[in-house]
C-alpha positions as CSV (number, residue, x, y, z in Angstrom):
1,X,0.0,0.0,0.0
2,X,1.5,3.3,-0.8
3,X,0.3,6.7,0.7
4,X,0.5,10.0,-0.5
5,X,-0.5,12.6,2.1
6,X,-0.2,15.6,0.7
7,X,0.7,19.0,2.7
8,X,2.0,16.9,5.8
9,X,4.9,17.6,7.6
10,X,6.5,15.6,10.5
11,X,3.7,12.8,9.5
12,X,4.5,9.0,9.8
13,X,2.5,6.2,8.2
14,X,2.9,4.6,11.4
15,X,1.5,1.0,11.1
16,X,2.9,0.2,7.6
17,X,5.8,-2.1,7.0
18,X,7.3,-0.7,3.5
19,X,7.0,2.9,3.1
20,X,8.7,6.3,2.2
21,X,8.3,9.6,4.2
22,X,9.6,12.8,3.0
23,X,8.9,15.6,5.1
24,X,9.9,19.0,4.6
25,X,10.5,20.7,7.7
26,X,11.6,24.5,6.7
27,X,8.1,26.2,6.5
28,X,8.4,29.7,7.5
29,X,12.2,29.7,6.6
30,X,12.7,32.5,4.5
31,X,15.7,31.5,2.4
32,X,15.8,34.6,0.5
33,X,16.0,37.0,3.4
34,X,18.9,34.8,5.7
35,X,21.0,35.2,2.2
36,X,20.3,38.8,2.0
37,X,21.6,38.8,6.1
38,X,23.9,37.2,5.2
39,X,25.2,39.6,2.5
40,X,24.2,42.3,4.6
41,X,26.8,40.9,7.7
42,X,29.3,40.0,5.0
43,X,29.7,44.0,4.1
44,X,29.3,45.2,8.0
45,X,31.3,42.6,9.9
46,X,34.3,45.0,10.2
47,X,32.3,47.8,12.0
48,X,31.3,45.3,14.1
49,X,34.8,45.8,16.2
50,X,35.1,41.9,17.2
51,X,38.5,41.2,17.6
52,X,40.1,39.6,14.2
53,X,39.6,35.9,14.8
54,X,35.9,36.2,16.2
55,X,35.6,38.6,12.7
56,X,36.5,35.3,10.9
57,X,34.4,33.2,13.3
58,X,31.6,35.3,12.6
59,X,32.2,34.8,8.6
60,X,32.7,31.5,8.9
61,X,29.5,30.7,10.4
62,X,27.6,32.9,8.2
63,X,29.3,30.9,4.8
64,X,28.2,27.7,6.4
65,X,24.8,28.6,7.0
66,X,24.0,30.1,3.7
67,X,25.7,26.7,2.2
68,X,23.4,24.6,4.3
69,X,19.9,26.8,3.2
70,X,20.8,26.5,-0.3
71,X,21.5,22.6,-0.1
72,X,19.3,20.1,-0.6
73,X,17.6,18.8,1.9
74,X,17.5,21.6,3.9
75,X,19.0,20.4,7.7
76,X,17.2,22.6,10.5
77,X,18.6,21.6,13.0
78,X,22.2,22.8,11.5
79,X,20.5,25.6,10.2
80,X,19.2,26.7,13.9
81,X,22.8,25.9,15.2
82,X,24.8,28.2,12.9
83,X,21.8,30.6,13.2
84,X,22.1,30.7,17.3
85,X,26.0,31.2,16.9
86,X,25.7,34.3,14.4
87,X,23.5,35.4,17.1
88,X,25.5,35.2,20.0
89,X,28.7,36.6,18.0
90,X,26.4,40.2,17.0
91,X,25.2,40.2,21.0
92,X,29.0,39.9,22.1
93,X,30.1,42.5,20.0
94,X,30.7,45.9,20.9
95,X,27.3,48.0,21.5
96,X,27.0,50.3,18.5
97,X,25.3,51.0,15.4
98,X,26.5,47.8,13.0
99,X,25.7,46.3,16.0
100,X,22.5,47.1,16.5
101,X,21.6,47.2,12.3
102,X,22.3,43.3,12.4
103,X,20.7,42.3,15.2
104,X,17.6,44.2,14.2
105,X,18.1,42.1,10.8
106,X,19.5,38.8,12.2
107,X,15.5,39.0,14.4
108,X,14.2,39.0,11.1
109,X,15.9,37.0,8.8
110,X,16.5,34.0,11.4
111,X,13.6,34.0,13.6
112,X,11.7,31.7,12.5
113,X,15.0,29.4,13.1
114,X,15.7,31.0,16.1
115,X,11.9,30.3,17.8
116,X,12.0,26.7,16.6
């Protein structure tokens, strides 16, 4: 018996011996705007004033995580990870106004990863 339950997510044909499931678990992620932060922290890292190897950190995470949205399939809970790490790197950094530009666009961008 196969079954096709369309518009599911996180659904398992429980009593069934031989079946598929493929479940998409990245509504509400909005691919488009977490590449556009990501571009956005990309260009404003330096005014950020972290010291040079958190700088790179920083970067580092942010290349991962737009690597991991634009693969297929999408991994949420790496996605979350790298998302809570870019996080803690903007609220670390010195108070100022790069500072507060990214987090105001990181809330945006990555809440929906961020609230899961």
């Amino acid at each position: 018996m196969k079954w096709n339950i369309s518009g599911s997510q996180n659904f398992i044909a429980g009593s069934q011996q031989n079946f598929t499931q493929n479940n998409s678990a990245t509504a509400g992620i909005a691919t488009k705007e977490i590449v556009e932060f990501i571009e956005a922290l990309r260009n404003n890292s330096a005014a950020l004033g972290l010291p040079e190897g958190q700088c790179d950190d920083l970067l580092g995470n942010a290349a991962e995580l737009e690597s991991v949205i634009l693969a297929e399939p999408q991994d949420v809970g790496r996605m979350r990870a790298l998302a809570q790490r870019i996080r803690s790197f903007l609220e670390a950094s010195p108070d100022g106004l790069a500072q507060q530009m990214l987090l105001g666009a990181s809330s945006q961008a990555l809440g929906a990863l961020l609230a899961g």
